[in-house]
C-alpha positions, 0 to 999 in steps of 0.5 A, a space after each residue: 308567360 312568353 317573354 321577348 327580349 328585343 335588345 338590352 333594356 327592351 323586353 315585351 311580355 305577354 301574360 296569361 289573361 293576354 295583356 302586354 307588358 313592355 319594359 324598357 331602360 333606355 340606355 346612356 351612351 358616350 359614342 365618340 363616333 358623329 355617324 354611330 352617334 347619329 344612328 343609335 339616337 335615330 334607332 332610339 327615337 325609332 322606338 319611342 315613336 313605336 311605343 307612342 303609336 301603340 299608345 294612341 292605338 290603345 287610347 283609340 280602342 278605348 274610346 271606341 268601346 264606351 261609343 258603341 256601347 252608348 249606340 246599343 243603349 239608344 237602339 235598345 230604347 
């Protein structure tokens, strides 16, 4: 198994039969700082929207899967 580890709390792991595990702990931070504070809550949103678009790929492939095999069937008949 390789594991990549992005940053504390994010790690991406590839197992033997070739599936992704992503694990994440997202963190609670006081920063008194407005910039810092603005730029890790954007860089926080910034991997929730990744992770929502890796979601929507895999919901997309999964619902192509049963089209095309319902296409085979028909042309089959």
């Amino acid at each position: 198994m390789e594991k990549i580890k992005f940053e504390k709390g994010i790690e991406l792991e590839r197992t033997e039969q070739g599936e992704y595990v992503l694990r994440f702990k997202l963190p609670t931070l006081t920063v008194d700082s407005e910039p810092v504070s603005g730029h890790l809550k954007q860089a926080k949103k910034e991997v929730l929207l990744a992770i929502r678009n890796l979601l929507d790929k895999a919901i997309e492939q999964t619902e192509e899967k049963p089209k095309s095999k319902a296409r085979k069937e028909k042309e089959v008949k």
